[in-house]
DOPA-787473 format. One line per field, with one value per atom (N, C-alpha, C): residue in one letter; atom name; residue number from 0; x, y, z. Coordinates in nm, 3 decimals, padded with zeros to 5 digits. Example, Ala and Ser with C-alpha at 12.3 -4.5 7.8 and 13.67 -1.06 7.14 Angstrom:
# residues 2
rest = c(a/a/a/s/s/s)
atom = c(N/CA/C/N/CA/C)
nr = c(0/0/0/1/1/1)
px = c(01.319/01.230/01.320/01.285/01.367/01.290)
py = c(-00.569/-00.450/-00.330/-00.225/-00.106/00.003)
pz = c(00.780/00.780/00.780/00.708/00.714/00.787)
END
This chain:
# residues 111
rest = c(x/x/x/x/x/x/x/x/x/x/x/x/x/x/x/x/x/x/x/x/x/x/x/x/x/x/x/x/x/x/x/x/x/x/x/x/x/x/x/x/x/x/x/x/x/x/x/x/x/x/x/x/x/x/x/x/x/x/x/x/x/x/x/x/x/x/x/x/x/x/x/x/x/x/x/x/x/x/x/x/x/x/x/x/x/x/x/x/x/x/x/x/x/x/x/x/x/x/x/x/x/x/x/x/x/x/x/x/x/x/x/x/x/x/x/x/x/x/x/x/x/x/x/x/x/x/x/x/x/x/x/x/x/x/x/x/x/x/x/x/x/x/x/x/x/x/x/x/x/x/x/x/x/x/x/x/x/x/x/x/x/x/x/x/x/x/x/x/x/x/x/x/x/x/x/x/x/x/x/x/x/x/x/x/x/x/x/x/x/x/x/x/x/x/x/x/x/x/x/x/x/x/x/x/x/x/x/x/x/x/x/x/x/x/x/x/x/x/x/x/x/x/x/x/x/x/x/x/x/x/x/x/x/x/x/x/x/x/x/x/x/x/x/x/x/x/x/x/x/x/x/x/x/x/x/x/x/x/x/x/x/x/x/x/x/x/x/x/x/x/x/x/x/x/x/x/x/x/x/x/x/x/x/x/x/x/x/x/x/x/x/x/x/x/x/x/x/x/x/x/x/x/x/x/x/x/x/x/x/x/x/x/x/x/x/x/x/x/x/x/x/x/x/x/x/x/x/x/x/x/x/x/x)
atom = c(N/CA/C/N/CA/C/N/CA/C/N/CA/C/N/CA/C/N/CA/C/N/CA/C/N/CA/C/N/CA/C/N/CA/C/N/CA/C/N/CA/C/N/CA/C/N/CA/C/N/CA/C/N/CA/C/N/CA/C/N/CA/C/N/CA/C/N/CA/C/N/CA/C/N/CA/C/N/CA/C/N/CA/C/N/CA/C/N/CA/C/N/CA/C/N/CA/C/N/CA/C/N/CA/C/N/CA/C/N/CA/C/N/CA/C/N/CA/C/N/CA/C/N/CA/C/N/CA/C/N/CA/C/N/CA/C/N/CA/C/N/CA/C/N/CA/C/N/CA/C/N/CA/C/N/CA/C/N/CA/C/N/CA/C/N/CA/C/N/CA/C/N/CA/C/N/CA/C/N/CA/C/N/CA/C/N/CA/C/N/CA/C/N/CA/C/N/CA/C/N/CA/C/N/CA/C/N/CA/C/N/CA/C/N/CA/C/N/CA/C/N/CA/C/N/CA/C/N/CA/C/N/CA/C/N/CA/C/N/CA/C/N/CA/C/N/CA/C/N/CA/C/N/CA/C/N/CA/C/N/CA/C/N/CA/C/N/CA/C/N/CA/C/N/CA/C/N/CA/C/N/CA/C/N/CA/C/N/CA/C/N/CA/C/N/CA/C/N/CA/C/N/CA/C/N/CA/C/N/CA/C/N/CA/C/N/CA/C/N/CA/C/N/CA/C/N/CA/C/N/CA/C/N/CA/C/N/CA/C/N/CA/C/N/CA/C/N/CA/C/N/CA/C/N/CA/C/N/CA/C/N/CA/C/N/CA/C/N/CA/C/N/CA/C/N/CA/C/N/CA/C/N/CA/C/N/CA/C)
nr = c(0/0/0/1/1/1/2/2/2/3/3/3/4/4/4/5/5/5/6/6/6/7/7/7/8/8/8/9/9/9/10/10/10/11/11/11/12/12/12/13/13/13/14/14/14/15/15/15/16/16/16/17/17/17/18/18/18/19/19/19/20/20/20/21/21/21/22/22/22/23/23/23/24/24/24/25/25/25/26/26/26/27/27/27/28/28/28/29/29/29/30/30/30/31/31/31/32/32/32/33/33/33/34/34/34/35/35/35/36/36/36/37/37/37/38/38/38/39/39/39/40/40/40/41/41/41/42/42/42/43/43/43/44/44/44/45/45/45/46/46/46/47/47/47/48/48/48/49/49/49/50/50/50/51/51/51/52/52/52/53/53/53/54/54/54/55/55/55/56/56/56/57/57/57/58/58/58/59/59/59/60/60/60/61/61/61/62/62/62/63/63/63/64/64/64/65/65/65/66/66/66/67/67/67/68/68/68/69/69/69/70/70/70/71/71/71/72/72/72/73/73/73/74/74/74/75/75/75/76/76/76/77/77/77/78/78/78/79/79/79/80/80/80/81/81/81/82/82/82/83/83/83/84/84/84/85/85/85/86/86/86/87/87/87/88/88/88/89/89/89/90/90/90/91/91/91/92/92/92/93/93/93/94/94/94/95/95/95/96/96/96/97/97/97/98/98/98/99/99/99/100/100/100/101/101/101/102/102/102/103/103/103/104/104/104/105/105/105/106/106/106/107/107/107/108/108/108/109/109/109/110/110/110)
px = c(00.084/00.000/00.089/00.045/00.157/00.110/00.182/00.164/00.116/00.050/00.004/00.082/00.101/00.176/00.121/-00.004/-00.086/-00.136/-00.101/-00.130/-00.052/-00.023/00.079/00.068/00.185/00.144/00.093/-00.012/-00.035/00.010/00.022/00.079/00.106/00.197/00.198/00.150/00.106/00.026/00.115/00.291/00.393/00.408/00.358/00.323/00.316/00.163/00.068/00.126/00.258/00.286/00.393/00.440/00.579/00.510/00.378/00.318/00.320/00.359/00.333/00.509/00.524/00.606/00.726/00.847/00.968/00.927/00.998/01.008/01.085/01.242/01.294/01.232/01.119/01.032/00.935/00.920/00.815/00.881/00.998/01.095/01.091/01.165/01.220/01.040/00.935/00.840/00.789/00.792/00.806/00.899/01.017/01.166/01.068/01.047/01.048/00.912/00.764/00.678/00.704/00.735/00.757/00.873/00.944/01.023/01.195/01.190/01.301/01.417/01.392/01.500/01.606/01.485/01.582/01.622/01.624/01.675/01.809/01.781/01.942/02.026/01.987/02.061/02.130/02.053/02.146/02.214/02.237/02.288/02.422/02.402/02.504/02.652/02.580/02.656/02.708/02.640/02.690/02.852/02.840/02.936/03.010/03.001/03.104/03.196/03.093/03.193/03.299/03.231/03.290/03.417/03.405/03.480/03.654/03.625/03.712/03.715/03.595/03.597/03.562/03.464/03.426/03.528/03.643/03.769/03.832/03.824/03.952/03.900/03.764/03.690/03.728/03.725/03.739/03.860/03.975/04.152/04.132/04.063/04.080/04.056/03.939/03.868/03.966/04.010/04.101/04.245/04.291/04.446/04.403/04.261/04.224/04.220/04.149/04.150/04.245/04.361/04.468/04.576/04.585/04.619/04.618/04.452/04.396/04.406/04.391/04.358/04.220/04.204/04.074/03.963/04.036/03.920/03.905/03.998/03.967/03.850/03.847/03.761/03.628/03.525/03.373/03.325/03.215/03.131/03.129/03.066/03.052/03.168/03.266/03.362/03.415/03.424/03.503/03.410/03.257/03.190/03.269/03.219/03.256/03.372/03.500/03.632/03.643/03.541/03.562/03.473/03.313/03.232/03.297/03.394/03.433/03.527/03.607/03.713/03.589/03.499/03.428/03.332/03.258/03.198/03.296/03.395/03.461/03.527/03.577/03.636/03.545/03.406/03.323/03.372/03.426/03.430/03.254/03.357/03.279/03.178/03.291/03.158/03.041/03.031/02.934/02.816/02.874/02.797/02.716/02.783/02.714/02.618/02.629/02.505/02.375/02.419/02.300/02.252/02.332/02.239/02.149/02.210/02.131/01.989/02.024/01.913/01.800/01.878/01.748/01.658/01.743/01.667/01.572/01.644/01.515/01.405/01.448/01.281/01.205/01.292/01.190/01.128/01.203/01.127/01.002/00.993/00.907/00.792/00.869/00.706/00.645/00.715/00.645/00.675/00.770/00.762/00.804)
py = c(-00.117/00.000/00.124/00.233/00.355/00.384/00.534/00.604/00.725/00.802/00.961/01.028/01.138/01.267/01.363/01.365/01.495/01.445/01.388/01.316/01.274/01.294/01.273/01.148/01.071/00.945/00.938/00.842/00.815/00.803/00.853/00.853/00.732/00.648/00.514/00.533/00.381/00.429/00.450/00.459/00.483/00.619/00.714/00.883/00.897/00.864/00.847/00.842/00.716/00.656/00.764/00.838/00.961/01.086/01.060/01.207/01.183/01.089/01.065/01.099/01.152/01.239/01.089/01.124/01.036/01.040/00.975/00.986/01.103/01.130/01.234/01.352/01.410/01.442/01.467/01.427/01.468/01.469/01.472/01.508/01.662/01.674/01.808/01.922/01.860/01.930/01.978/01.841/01.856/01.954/01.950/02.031/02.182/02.207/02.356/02.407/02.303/02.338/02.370/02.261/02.314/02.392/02.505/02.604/02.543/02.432/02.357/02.360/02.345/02.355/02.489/02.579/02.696/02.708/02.628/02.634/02.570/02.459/02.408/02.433/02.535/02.605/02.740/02.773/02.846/02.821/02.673/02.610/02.555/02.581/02.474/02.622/02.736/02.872/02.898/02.880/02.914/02.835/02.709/02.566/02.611/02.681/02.621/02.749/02.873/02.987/02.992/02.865/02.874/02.787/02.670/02.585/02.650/02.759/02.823/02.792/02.716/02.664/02.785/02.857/02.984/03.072/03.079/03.150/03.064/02.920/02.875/02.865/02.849/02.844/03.006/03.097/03.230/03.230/03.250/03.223/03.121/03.040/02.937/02.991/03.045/03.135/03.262/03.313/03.423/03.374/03.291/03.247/03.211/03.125/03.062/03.211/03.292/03.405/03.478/03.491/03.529/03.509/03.320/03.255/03.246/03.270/03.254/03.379/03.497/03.591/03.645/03.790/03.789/03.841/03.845/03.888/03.754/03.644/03.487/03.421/03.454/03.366/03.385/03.297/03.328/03.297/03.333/03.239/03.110/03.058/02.940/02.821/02.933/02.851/02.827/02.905/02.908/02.841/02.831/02.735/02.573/02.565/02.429/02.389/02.454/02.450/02.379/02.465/02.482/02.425/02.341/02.230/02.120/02.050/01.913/01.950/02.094/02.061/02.119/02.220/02.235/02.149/02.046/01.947/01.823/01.785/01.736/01.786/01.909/01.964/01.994/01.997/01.995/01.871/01.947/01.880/01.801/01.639/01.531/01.601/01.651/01.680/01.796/01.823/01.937/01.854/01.772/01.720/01.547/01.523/01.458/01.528/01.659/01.725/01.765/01.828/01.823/01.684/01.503/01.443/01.430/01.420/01.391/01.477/01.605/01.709/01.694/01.633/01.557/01.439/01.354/01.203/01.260/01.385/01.387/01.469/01.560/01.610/01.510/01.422/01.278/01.174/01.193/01.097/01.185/01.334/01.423/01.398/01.370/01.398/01.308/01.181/01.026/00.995/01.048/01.038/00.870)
pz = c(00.000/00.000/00.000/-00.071/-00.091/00.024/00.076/00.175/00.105/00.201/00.071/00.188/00.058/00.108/00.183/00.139/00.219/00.386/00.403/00.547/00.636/00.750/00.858/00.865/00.943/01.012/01.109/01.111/01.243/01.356/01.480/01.580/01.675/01.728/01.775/01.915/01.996/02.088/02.184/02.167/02.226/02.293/02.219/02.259/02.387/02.366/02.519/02.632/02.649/02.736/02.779/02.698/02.734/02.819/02.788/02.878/03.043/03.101/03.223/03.257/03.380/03.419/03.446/03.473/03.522/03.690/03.748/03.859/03.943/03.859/03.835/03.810/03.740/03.719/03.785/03.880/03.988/04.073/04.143/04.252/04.247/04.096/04.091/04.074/04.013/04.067/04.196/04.261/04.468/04.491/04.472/04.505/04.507/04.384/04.292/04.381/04.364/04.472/04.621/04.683/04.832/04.849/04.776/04.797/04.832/04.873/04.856/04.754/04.652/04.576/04.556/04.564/04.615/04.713/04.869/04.969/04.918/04.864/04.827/04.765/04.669/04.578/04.656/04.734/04.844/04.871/04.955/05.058/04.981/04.864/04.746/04.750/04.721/04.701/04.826/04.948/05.062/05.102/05.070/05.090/04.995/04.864/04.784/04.796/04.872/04.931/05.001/05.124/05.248/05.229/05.106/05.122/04.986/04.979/04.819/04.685/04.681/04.535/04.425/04.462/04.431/04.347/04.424/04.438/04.375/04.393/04.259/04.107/04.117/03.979/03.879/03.978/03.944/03.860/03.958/03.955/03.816/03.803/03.659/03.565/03.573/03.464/03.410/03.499/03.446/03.417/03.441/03.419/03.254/03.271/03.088/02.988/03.032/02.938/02.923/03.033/02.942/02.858/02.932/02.805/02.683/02.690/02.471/02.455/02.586/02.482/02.533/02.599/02.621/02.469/02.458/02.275/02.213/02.247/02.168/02.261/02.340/02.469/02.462/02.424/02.390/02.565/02.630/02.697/02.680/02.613/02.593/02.601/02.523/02.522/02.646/02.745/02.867/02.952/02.962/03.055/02.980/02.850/02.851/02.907/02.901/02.931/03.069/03.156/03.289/03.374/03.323/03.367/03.390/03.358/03.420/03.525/03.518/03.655/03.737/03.730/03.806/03.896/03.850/03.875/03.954/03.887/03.945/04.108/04.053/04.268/04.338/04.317/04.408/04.512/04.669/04.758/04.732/04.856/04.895/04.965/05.079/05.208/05.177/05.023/05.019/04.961/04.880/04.744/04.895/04.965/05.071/05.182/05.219/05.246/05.165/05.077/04.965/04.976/04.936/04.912/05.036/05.168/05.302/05.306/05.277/05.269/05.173/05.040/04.929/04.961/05.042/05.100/05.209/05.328/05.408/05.372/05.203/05.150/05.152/05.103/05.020/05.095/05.225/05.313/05.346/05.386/05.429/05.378/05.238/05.086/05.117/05.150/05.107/04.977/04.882/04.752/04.733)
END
């Protein structure tokens, strides 16, 4: 049987099944509702103040731009540069409070 042109395909009954949220997905809705997530996002800036990461991320950022060149150096370019050492030196003991603080939203919720 041909297919016609003037007509979409039919949609599989696979769709349907994507509209229902992740689990992931309804955390971070809980988070964002009960005002939480911005508590931790505080709490994330406060730690990463106290602990100098702040200050070495900075010191990185500027040693990189004068390396290339501050007229060669896009945004973009310099986040990508600087997301894996960043992510990576995130001290243990910060990235282990946040999770403690996420498990006892979640016990709170009942999620």
């Amino acid at each position: 049987m041909r297919a016609s042109v003037n007509r979409p395909p039919t949609p599989d009954g696979d769709e349907e099944k994507a509209a229902e949220p992740t689990l992931q997905e309804i955390i971070n809705i809980k988070l964002i509702e009960s005002g939480e997530k911005e508590k931790l996002k505080e709490l994330l800036r406060e730690r990463l103040i106290e602990c100098g990461w702040k200050d070495e991320m900075k010191g990185y950022c500027r040693a990189l731009t004068r390396k290339r060149g501050r007229a060669d150096v896009t945004l973009d370019e310099l986040i990508r540069t600087i997301t894996p050492k960043g992510r990576s030196s995130v001290p243990d003991s910060v990235k282990a409070e946040l999770l403690q603080r996420i498990r006892s939203f979640l016990l709170s919720a009942a999620l």
